[in-house]
VEXBAMI-131930 format. One record per residue (C-alpha): residue number from 1; x, y, z. Coordinates in steps of 0.5 Angstrom, whole numbers. Each point is the difference from the previous one (the first is absolute). Layout:
N
<pt nr="NUM" xx="X" yy="Y" zz="Z"/>
...
***
This chain:
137
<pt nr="1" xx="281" yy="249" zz="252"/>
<pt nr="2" xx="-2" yy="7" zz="-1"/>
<pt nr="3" xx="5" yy="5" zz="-3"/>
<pt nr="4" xx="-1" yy="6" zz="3"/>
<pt nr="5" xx="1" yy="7" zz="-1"/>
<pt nr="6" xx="-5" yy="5" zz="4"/>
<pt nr="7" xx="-4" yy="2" zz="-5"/>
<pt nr="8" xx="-8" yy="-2" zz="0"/>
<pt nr="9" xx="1" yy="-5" zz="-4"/>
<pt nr="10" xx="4" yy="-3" zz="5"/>
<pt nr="11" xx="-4" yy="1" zz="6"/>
<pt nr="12" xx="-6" yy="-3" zz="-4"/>
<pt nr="13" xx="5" yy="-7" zz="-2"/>
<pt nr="14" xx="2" yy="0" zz="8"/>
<pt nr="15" xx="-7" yy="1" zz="1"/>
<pt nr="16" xx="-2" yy="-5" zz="-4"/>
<pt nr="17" xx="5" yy="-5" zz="2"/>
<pt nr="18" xx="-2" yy="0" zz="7"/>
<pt nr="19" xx="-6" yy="-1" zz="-2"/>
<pt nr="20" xx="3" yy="-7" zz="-3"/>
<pt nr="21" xx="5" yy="-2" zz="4"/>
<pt nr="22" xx="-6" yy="0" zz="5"/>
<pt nr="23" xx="-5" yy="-5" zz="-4"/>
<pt nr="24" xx="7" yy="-5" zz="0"/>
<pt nr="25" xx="4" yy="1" zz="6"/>
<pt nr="26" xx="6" yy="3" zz="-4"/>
<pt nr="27" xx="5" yy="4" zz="0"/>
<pt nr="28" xx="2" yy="6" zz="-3"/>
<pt nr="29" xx="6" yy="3" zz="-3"/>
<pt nr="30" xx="0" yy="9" zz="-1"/>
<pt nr="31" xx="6" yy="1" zz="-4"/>
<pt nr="32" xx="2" yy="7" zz="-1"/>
<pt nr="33" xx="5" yy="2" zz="-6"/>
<pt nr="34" xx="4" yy="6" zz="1"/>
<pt nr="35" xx="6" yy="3" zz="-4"/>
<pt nr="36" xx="6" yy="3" zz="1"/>
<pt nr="37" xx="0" yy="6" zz="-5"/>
<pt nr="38" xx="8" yy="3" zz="-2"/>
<pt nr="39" xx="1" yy="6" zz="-1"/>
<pt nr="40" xx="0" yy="2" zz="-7"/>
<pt nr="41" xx="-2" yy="-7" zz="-2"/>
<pt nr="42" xx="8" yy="-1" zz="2"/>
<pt nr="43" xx="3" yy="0" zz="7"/>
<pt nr="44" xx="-3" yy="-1" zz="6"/>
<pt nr="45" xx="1" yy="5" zz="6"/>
<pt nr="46" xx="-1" yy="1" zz="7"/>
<pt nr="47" xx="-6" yy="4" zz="-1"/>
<pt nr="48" xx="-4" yy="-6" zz="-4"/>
<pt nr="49" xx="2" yy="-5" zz="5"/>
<pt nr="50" xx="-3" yy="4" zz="6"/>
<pt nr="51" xx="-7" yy="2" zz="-6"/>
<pt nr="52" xx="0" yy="-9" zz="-1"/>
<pt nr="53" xx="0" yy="-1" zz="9"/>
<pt nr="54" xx="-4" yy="6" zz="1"/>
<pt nr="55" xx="-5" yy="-3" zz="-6"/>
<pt nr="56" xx="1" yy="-8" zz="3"/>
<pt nr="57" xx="-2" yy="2" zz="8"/>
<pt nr="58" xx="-6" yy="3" zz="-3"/>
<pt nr="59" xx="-2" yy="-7" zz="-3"/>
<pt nr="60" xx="2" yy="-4" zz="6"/>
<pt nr="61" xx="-5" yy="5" zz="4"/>
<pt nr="62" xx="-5" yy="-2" zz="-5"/>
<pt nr="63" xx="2" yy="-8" zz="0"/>
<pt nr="64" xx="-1" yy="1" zz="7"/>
<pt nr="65" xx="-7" yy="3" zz="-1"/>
<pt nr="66" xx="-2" yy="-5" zz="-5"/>
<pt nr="67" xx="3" yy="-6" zz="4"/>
<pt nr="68" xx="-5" yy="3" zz="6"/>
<pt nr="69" xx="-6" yy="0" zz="-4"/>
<pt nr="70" xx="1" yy="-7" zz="-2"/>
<pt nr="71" xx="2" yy="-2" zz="7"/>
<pt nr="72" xx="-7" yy="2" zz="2"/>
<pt nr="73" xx="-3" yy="-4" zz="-6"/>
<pt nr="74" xx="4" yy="-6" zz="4"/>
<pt nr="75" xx="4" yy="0" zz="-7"/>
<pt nr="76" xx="7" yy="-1" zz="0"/>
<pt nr="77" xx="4" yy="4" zz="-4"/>
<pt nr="78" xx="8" yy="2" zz="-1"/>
<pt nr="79" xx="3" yy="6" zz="-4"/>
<pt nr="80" xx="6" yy="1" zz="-4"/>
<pt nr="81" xx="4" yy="5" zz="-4"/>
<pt nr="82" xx="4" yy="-1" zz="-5"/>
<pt nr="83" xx="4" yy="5" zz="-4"/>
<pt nr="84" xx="-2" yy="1" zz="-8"/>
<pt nr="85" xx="2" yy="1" zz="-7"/>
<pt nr="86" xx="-7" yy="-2" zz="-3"/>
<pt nr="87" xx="-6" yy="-1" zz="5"/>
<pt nr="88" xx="-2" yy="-5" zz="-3"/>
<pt nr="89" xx="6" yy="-5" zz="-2"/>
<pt nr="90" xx="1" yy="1" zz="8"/>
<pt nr="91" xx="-6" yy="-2" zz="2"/>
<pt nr="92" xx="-1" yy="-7" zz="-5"/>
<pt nr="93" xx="7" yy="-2" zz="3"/>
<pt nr="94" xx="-3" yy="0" zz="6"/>
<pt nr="95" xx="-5" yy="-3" zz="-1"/>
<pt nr="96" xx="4" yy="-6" zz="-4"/>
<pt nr="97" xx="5" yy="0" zz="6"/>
<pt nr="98" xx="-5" yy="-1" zz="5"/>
<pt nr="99" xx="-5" yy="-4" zz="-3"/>
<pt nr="100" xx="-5" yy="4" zz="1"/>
<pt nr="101" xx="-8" yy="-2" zz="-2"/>
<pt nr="102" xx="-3" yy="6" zz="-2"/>
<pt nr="103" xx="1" yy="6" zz="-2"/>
<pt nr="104" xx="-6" yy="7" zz="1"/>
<pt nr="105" xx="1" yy="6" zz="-3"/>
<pt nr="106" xx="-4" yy="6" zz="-1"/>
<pt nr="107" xx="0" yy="3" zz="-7"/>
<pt nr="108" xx="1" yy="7" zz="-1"/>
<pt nr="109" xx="-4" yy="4" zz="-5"/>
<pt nr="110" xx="5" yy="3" zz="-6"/>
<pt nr="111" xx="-4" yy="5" zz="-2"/>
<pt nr="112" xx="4" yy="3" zz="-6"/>
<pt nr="113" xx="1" yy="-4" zz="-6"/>
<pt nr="114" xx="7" yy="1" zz="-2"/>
<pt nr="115" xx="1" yy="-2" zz="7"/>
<pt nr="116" xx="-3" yy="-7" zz="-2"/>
<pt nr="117" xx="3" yy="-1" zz="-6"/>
<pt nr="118" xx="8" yy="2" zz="3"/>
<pt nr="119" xx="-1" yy="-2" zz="6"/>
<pt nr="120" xx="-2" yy="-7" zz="4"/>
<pt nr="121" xx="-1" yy="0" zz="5"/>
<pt nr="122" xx="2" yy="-5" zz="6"/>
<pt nr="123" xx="-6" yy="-4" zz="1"/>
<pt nr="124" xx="0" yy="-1" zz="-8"/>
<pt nr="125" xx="8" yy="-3" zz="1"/>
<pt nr="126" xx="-1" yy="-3" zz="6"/>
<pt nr="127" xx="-7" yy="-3" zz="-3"/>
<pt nr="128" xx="4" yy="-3" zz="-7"/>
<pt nr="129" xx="6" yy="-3" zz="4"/>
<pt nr="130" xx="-3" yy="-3" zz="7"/>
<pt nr="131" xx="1" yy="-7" zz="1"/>
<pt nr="132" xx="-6" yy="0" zz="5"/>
<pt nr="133" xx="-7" yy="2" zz="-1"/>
<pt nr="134" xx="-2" yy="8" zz="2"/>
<pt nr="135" xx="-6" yy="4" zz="1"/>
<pt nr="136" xx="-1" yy="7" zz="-2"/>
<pt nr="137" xx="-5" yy="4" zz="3"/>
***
């Protein structure tokens, strides 16, 4: 499985993954997770339900994209996308639901030191409460 969210990081996953999956005939997994942002942290409008769609086509075109890529590495591969609260909850429930093998994610470089201290980041959670094993790149 590779969470996936667009950034570099995750293309290098995706990428690497591909890699991987081709070595041992397997199948990939791309899970995106998005939120639903309320308006003033309160209601939900119109307007955040169209921003959310808007935000959701535009990943099933990546996911589209990406299955393109691995299709053409003869690589099976599927996507999903789940709404989140926190990205990294969602993503080990998913992986404890289905089972899932292993799990390749790209770490992002935090370049400020109070960033370190106050916020973990969501490798760092997923990495203390996996149930299976996972590879940072």
């Amino acid at each position: 499985m590779i969470p996936y969210n667009g950034t570099s990081g995750s293309n290098k996953a995706f990428r690497k993954a591909v890699s991987l999956a081709s070595a041992i005939e397997a199948k990939i997994t791309i899970l995106t997770c998005l939120e639903e942002k309320p308006t003033l942290g309160f209601f939900k409008t119109k307007t955040n339900k169209q921003e959310f769609e808007k935000q959701k086509k535009h990943v099933e075109k990546q996911h589209a994209e990406l299955e393109k890529f691995s299709k053409g590495h003869d690589v099976s591969a599927s996507s999903k996308i789940v709404k989140n609260g926190m990205a990294s909850v969602r993503i080990l429930e998913f992986a404890k639901q289905h089972k899932v093998d292993l799990i390749i994610m790209s770490k992002t470089k935090i370049t400020n030191r109070y960033e370190k201290q106050h916020y973990q980041s969501t490798i760092e959670n997923v990495f203390r409460n996996a149930q299976c094993p996972i590879l940072i790149l």
